[in-house]
C-alpha positions as CSV (number, residue, x, y, z in Angstrom):
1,X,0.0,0.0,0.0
2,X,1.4,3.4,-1.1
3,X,1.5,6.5,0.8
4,X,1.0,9.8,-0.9
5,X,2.6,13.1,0.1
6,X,4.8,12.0,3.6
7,X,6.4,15.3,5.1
8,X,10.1,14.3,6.5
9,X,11.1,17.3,9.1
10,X,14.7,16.9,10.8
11,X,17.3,19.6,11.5
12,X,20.3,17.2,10.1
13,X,20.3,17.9,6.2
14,X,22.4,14.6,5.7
15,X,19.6,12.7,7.7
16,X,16.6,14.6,5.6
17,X,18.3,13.3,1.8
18,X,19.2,9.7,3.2
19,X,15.7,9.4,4.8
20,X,13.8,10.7,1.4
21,X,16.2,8.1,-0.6
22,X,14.8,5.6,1.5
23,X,11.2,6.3,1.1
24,X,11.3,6.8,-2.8
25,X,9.8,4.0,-3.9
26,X,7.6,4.0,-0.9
27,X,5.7,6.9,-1.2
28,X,4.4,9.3,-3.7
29,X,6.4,12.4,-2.9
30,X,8.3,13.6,0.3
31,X,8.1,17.3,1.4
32,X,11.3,18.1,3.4
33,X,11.6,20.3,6.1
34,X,14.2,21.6,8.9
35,X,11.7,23.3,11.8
36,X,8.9,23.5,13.3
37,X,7.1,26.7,11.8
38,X,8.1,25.5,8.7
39,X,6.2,21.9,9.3
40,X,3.4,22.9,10.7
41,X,3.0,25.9,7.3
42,X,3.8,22.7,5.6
43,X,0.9,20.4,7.2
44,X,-1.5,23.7,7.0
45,X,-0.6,24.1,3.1
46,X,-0.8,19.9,2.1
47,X,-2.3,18.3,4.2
48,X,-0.3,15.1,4.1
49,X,-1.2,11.6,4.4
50,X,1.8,11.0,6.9
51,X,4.7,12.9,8.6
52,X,7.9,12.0,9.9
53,X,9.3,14.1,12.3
54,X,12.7,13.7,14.4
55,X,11.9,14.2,18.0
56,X,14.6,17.1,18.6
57,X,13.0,19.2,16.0
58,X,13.3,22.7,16.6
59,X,9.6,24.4,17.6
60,X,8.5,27.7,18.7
61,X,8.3,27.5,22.4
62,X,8.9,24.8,24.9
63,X,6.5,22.2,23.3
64,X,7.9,19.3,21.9
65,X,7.7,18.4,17.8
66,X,4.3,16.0,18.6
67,X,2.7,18.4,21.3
68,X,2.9,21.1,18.9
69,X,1.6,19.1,15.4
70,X,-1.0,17.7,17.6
71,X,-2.2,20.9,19.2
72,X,-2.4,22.6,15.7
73,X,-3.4,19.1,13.3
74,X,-4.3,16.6,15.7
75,X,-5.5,14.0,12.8
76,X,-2.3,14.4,11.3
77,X,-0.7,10.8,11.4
78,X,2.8,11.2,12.7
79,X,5.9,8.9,13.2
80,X,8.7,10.2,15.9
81,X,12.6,9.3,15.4
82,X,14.8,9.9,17.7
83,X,18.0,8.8,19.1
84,X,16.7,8.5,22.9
85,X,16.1,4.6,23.9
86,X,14.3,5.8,27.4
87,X,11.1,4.5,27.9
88,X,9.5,7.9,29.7
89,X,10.6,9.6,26.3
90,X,8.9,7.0,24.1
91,X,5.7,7.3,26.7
92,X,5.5,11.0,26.8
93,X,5.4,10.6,23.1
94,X,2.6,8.3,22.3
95,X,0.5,10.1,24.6
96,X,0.7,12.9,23.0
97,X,-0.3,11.4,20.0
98,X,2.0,10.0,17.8
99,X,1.0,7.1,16.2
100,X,4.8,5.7,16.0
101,X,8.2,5.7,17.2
102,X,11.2,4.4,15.5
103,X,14.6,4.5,17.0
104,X,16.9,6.6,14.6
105,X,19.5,3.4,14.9
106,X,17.0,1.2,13.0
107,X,15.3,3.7,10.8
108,X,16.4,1.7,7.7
109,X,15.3,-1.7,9.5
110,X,11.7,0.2,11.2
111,X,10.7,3.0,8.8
112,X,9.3,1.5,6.7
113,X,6.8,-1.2,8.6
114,X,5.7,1.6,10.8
115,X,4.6,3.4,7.6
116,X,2.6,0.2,6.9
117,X,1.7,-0.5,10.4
118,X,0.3,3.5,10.6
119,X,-1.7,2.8,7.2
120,X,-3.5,-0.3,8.3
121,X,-4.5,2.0,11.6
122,X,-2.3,0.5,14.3
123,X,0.0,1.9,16.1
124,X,4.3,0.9,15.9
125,X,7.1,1.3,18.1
126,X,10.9,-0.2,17.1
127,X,11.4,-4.1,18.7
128,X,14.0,-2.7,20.4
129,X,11.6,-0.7,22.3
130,X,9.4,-3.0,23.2
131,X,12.1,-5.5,24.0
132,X,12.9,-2.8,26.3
133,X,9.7,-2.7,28.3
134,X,9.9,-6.2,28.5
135,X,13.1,-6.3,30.2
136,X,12.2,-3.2,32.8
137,X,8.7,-4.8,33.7
């Protein structure tokens, strides 16, 4: 199942082009952005199917990426990356809405089954995750 317009917003240029080369065949066409005004002009403007959004993503404010998109677009679908393996981080983000969290270190092994998994209406976190939980439980 293809996904149509996915907006990618990350503050690392190298990681925006690698991430887009990924998702060519994947989806339709990928909007890039850098920050958080700039997304959120971006969601406004296309109204994407999907965006993927890097969890230290500059915003106006002291909100984080999610609080923000969801506050403004809150039936915008969203995946999180991030670098941060702590479970309180990947807890504070699905409450607030995100539909899926990929660790950045397995973005070529995750992104692309928590697209599908985000289609099909459930929800996805990276295995390593929720090996995590397992193991602190």
């Amino acid at each position: 199942m293809q996904c149509g317009l996915v907006i990618l917003a990350d503050p690392h240029p190298s990681a925006l082009e690698g991430i887009r080369r990924m998702l060519a065949t994947e989806v339709e066409s990928v909007m890039m952005v850098a920050e958080g005004g700039a997304l959120l002009r971006a969601v406004e403007k296309m109204d994407p199917d999907l965006v993927i959004a890097d969890l230290s993503l500059p915003v106006p404010g002291t909100e984080n990426v999610v609080r923000m998109l969801k506050k403004f677009h809150p039936a915008t679908k969203l995946i999180v990356m991030s670098m941060d393996d702590d479970w309180t981080v990947v807890d504070e983000v699905m409450t607030a809405g995100a539909e899926g969290f990929v660790l950045k270190r397995r973005i070529a092994i995750d992104l692309l089954p928590a697209i599908t998994a985000i289609r099909q209406g459930h929800r996805y976190l990276s295995p390593d995750m929720d090996q995590h939980q397992r193991r602190s439980a």
